[in-house]
C-alpha positions in Angstrom: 15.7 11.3 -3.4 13.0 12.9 -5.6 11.6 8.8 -6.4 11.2 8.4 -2.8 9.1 12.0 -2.3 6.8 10.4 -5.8 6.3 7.6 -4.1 5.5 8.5 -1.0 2.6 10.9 -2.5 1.5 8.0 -5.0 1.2 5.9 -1.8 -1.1 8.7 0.0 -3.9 8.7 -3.2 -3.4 4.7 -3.2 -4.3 4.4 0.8 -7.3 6.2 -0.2 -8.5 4.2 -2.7 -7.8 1.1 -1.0 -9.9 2.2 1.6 -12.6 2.4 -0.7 -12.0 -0.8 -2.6 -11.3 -3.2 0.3 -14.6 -4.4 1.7 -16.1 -4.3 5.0 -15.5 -2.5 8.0 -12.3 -0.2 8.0 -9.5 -1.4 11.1 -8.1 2.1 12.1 -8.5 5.7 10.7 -7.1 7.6 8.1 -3.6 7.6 9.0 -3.0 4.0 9.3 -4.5 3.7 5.8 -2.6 6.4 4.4 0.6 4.5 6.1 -0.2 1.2 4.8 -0.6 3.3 0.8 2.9 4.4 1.4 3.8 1.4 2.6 2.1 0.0 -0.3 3.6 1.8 -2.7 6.7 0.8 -1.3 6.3 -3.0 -1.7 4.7 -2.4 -5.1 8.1 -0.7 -5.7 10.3 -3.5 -4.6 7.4 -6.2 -6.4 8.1 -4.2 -9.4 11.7 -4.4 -9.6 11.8 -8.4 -8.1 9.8 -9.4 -11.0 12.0 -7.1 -13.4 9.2 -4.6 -14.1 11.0 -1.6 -12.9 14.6 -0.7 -13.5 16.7 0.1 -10.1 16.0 4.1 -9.8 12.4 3.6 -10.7 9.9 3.9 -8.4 6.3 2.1 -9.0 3.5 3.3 -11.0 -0.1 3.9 -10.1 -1.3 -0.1 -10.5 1.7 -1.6 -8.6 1.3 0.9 -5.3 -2.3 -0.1 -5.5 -1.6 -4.0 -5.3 1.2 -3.3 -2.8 -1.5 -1.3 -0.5 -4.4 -4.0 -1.1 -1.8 -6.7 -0.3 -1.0 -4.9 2.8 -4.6 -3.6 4.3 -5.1 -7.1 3.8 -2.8 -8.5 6.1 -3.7 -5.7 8.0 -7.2 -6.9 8.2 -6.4 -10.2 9.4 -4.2 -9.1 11.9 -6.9 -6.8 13.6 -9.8 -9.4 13.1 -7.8 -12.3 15.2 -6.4 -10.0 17.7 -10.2 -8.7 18.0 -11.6 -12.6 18.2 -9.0 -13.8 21.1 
C-alpha cells in the first residue's frame, strides 16, 4: 500500500516537470498534467517491471515515472491536437 502512496507523489513532481519539458502549448491545466504524472509513474512502474528492471513490490524510480509521463502527455497531445483539427 505504502508503494502505491510513493508513487502516486513521484508521479505529482514528474507531471510537473513534464509540463516543463514537453514543448509547445500545454492541452489542459494543472490537474490533467498532474493525472497523466501519476498516471505516468504508473506505466513507468509496470515498463519497469515488463522489462525486468523492477522486482514485483517495487514501485518505479524518478527516470522511469518521467518516461511513463512524457509517453503519456504525448499521446495526450495528439489526442487534443486532432480532436481540435476536425
Amino acid at each position: 500500500m505504502l508503494h502505491l502512496i510513493w508513487t502516486a507523489l513521484i508521479g505529482l513532481i514528474v507531471g510537473a516537470l513534464a509540463k516543463l519539458i514537453m514543448p509547445g502549448k500545454e492541452p489542459g491545466g494543472i490537474f490533467i498534467t498532474m493525472l497523466i504524472g501519476i498516471a505516468g509513474s504508473f506505466l513507468g512502474t509496470f515498463l519497469g517491471r515488463a522489462i525486468g528492471h523492477y522486482e514485483p513490490d517495487q514501485s518505479a524510480g524518478f527516470l522511469m515515472s518521467m518516461v511513463g509521463a512524457l509517453i503519456l502527455l504525448g499521446i495526450y497531445h495528439l489526442i487534443r491536437r486532432s480532436r481540435a483539427t476536425t
